[in-house]
N, C-alpha and C positions, 0 to 999 in steps of 0.2 A: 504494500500500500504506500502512495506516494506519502509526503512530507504533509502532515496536517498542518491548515494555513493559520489555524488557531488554536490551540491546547484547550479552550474553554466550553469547546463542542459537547451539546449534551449529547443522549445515545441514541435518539432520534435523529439528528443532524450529521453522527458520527454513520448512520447507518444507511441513509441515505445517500451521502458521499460512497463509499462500500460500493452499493448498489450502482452509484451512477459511473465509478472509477472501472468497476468490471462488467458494464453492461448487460447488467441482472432483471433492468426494467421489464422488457419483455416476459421473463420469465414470471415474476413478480405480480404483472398485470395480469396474468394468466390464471395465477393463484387468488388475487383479490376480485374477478369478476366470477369464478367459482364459488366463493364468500359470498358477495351480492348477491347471485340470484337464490342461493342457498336461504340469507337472511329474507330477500324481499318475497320471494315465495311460498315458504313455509314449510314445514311436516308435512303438506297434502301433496304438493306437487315436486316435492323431492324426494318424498318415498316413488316417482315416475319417473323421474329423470336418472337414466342409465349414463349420459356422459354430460358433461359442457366443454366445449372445446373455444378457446380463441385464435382464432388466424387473422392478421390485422385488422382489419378492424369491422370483423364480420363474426360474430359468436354463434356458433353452431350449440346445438341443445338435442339430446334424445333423450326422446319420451316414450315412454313403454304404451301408454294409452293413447289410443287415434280420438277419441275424443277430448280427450283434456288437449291432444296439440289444434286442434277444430278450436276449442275453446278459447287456447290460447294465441293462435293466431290472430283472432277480433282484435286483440286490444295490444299487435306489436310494438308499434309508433310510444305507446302508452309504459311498456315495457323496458325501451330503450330508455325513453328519459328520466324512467324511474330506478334503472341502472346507471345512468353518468352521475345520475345526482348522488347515490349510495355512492360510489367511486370518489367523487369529488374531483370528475372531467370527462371530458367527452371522449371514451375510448371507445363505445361499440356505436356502430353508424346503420349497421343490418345484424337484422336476427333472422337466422334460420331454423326453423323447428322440422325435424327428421323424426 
């Protein structure tokens, strides 16, 4: 790890750098939109969902039930920005439900 620019780095800040020094974001975002639909979903629609995947900025989703993805198809648009906002930015642009 390079030379910290300030010794007074809390471990958030410390962790961060980390992340952004070895080009972990991606990975990271990967992990935290797994978390979001996990939280914004619930126990109902996570005991359905067999994967969530992110590939730029397209998050793919399988659902074991063709009506819960019917169902949740209606309300994608609704989904996504209920996702950047749990995120705190705009990373997923399209949902694909499989």
């Amino acid at each position: 790890m390079a030379k910290r620019k300030n010794d007074n780095l809390n471990m958030g800040e410390a962790l961060q750098e980390f992340i952004k020094e070895n080009q972990l974001q991606k990975g990271m975002d990967k992990v935290d939109v797994r978390e979001a639909w996990s939280n914004l979903m619930g126990n109902g629609v996570s005991n359905y969902t067999t994967a969530v995947e992110l590939r730029s900025d397209t998050l793919f989703v399988s659902l074991s039930s063709s009506v819960l993805r019917e169902e949740l198809s209606l309300g994608k648009s609704k989904i996504i920005t209920m996702l950047n906002e749990e995120l705190g930015r705009d990373l997923v642009k399209k949902l694909v439900l499989r």
